[in-house]
C-alpha positions as CSV (number, residue, x, y, z in Angstrom):
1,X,83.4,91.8,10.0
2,X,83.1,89.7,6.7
3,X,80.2,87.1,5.9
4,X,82.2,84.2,7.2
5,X,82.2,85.8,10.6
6,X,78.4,86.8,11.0
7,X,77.6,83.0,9.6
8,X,79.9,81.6,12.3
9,X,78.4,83.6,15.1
10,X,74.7,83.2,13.8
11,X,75.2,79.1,13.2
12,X,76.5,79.5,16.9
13,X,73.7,81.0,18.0
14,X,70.9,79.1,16.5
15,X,72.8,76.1,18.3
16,X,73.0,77.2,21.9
17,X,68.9,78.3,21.6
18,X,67.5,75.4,20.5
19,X,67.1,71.9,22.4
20,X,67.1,68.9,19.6
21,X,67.0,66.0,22.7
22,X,67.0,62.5,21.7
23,X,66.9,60.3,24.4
24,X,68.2,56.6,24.6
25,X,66.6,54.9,27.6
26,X,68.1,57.5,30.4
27,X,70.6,58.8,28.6
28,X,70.2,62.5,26.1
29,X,71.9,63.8,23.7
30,X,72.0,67.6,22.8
31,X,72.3,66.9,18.9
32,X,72.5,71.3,18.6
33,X,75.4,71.0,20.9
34,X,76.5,74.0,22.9
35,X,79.9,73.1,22.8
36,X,80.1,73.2,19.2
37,X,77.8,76.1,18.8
38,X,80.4,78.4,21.0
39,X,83.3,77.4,19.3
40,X,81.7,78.7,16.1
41,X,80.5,82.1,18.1
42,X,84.1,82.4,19.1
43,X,85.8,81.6,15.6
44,X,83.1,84.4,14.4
45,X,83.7,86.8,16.9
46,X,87.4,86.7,17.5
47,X,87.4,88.9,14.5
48,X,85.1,91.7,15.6
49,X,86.4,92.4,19.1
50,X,88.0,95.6,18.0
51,X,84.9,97.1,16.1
52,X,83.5,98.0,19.8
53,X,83.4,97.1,23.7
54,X,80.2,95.1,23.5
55,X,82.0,92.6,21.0
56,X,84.9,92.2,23.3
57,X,82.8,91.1,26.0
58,X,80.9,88.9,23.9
59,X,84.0,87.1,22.9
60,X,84.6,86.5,26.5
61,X,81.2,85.3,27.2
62,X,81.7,82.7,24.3
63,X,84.8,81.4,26.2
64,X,82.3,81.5,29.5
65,X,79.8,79.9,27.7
66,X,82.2,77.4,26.1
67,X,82.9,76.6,29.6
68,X,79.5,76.3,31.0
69,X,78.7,74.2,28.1
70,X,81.6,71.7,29.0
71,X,79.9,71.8,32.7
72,X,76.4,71.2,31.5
73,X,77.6,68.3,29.1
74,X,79.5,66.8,32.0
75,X,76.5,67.1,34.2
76,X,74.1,65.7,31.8
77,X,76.6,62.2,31.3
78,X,77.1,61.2,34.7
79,X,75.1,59.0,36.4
80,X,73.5,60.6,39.4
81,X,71.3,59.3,41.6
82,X,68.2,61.7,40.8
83,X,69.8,62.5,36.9
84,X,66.2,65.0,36.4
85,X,67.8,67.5,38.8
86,X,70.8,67.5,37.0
87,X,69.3,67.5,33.7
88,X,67.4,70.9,35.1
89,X,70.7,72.4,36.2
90,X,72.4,71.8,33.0
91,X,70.4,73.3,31.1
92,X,70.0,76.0,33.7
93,X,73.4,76.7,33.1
94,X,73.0,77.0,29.0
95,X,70.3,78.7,29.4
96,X,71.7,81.5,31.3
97,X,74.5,81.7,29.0
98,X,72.1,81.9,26.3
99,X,70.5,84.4,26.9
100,X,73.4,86.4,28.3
101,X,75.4,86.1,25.2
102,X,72.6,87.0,22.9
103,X,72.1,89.9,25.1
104,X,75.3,91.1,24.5
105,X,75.6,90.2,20.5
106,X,72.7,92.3,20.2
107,X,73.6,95.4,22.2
108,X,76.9,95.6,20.0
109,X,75.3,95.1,16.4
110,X,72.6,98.2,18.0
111,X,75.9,99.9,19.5
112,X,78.2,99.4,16.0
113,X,74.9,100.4,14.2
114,X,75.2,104.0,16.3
115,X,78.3,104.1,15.6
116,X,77.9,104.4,12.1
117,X,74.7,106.3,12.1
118,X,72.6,103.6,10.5
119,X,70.0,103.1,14.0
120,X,67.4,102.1,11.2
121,X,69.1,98.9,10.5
122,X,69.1,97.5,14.2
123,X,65.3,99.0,14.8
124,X,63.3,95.4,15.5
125,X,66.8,93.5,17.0
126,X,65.5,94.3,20.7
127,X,62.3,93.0,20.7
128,X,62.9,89.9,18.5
129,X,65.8,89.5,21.4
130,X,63.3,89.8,23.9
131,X,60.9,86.9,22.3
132,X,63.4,84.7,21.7
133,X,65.0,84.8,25.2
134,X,61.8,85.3,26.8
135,X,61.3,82.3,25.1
136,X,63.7,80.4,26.3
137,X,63.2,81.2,30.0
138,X,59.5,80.4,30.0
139,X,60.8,76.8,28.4
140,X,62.7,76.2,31.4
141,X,61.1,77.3,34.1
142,X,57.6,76.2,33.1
143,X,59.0,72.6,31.7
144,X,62.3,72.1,32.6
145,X,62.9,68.7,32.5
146,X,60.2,67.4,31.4
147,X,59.0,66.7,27.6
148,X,55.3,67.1,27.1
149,X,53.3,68.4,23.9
150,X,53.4,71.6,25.5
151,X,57.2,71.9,25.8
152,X,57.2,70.3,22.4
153,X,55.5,73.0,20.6
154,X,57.0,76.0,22.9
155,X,60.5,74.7,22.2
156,X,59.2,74.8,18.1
157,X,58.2,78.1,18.7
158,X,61.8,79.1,19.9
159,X,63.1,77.6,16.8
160,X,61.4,79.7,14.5
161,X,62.0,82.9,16.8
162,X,65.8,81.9,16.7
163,X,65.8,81.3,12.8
164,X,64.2,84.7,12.3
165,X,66.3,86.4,14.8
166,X,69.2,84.8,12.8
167,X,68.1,86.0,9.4
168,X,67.4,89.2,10.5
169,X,70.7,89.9,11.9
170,X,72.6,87.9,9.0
171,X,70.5,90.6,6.6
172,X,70.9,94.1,7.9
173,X,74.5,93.0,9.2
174,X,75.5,92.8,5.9
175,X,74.3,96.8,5.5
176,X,76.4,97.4,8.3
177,X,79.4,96.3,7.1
178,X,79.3,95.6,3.8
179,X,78.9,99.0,2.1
């Protein structure tokens, strides 16, 4: 794994957890785009699927999530007669992959960490995992489709989680595998 690869995958990342909606009459538009965020998680993590299991799924959950992105996208464009319900199910559907990616990119930094007897390094990555996809659920189920201040300032509080989450794995990945 190089530093081209982890900023791929953490760019990619960063995009499929965070909503940046802006809405023109009925129509919005992801401007993080999932579509583009999985592509970059793929182009990243093509190159680590032989370091350990948990990568190798995870590159098959970016083409899974690549797809459900494409689905939620779709979803979100047509013109349904109640568009909310879509709208919710779309982002059902990143959500899910969301989360199950991360899940996955986490367990196989924690896993290559064992690996190479350096546990230390991945110490915080499952709880700040667990905030930031906790997170992410609560924002859907609690607001899903609508936008009030209190979605507003949950879905700022998921940005932040993310960006720490991000730096955190960018930093110590670079002690696993750039000694």
């Amino acid at each position: 794994m190089n530093k081209k690869n982890s900023i791929f995958v953490i760019t990619g990342i960063f995009l499929i957890c965070t909503r940046f909606w802006v809405s023109f009459g009925t129509v919005n538009i992801d401007i993080s785009n999932d579509i583009v965020g999985y592509i970059l998680i793929f182009l990243g993590i093509n190159n680590m699927k032989e370091l350990n299991s948990r990568f190798k799924k995870g590159m098959f959950l970016s083409l899974a999530g690549l797809a459900g992105a494409i689905l939620s996208q779709y979803l979100i464009a047509r013109d349904w007669p109640v568009p909310e319900t879509m709208y919710s199910i779309a982002i059902g559907i990143s959500v899910v992959f969301a989360i199950y990616f991360t899940y996955y990119y986490t367990e196989a930094l924690v896993m290559e960490a064992r690996i190479q007897e350096k546990t230390a390094v991945t110490r915080n990555y499952q709880i700040t995992w667990l905030l930031m996809s906790a997170g992410i659920f609560v924002h859907y189920f609690a607001f899903k489709s609508t936008i009030t201040m209190w979605s507003i300032l949950v879905e700022a509080l998921i940005a932040v989680i993310t960006i720490y989450y991000c730096f955190l794995v960018f930093s110590t990945s670079k002690q696993l595998y750039e000694d």
